[in-house]
C-alpha positions in Angstrom: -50.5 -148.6 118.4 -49.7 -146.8 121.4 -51.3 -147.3 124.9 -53.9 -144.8 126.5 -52.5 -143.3 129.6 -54.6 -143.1 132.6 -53.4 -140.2 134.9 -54.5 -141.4 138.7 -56.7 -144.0 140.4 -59.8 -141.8 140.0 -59.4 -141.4 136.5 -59.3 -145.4 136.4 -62.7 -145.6 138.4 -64.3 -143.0 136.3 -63.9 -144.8 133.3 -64.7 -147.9 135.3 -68.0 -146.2 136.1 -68.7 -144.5 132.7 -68.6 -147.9 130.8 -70.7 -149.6 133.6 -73.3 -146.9 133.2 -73.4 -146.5 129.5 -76.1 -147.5 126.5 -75.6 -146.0 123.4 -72.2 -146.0 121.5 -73.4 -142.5 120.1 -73.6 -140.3 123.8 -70.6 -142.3 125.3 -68.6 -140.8 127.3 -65.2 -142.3 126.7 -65.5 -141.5 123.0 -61.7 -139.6 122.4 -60.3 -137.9 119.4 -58.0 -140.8 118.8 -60.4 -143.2 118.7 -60.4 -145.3 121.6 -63.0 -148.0 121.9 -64.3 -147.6 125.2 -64.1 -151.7 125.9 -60.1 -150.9 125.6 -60.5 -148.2 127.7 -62.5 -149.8 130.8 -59.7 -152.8 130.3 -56.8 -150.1 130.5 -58.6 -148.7 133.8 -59.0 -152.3 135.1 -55.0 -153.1 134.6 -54.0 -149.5 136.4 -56.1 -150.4 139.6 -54.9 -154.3 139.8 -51.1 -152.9 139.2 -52.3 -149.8 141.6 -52.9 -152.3 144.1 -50.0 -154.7 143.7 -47.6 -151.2 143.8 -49.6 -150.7 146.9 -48.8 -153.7 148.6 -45.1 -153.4 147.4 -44.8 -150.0 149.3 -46.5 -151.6 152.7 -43.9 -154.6 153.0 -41.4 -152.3 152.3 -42.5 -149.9 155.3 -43.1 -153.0 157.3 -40.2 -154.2 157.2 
């Protein structure tokens, strides 16, 4: 199985939002062609903003320095 890509930290927090928000499997908005479930998909979005952040923390000790 390969891994969904999520492009930027925006796409991460609409997904985020979209799970949050939804109620019925059949109007969700994270439904893909591949078949995604959207509970992978939120869980996806939740790993690119924690590594987002830890990147992000990275960068400012290196610039700190």
């Amino acid at each position: 199985m390969s891994n969904y890509y999520i492009r930027s930290l925006q796409h991460a927090l609409d997904i985020i939002a979209a799970y949050e928000h939804c109620g019925s499997c059949d109007r969700c908005p994270l439904s893909t062609p591949e078949g995604w479930r959207c509970s992978y998909l939120y869980d996806c979005a939740l790993r690119y903003i924690e590594r987002h952040k830890q990147d992000a923390a990275k960068t400012s000790e290196t610039h700190s320095a």
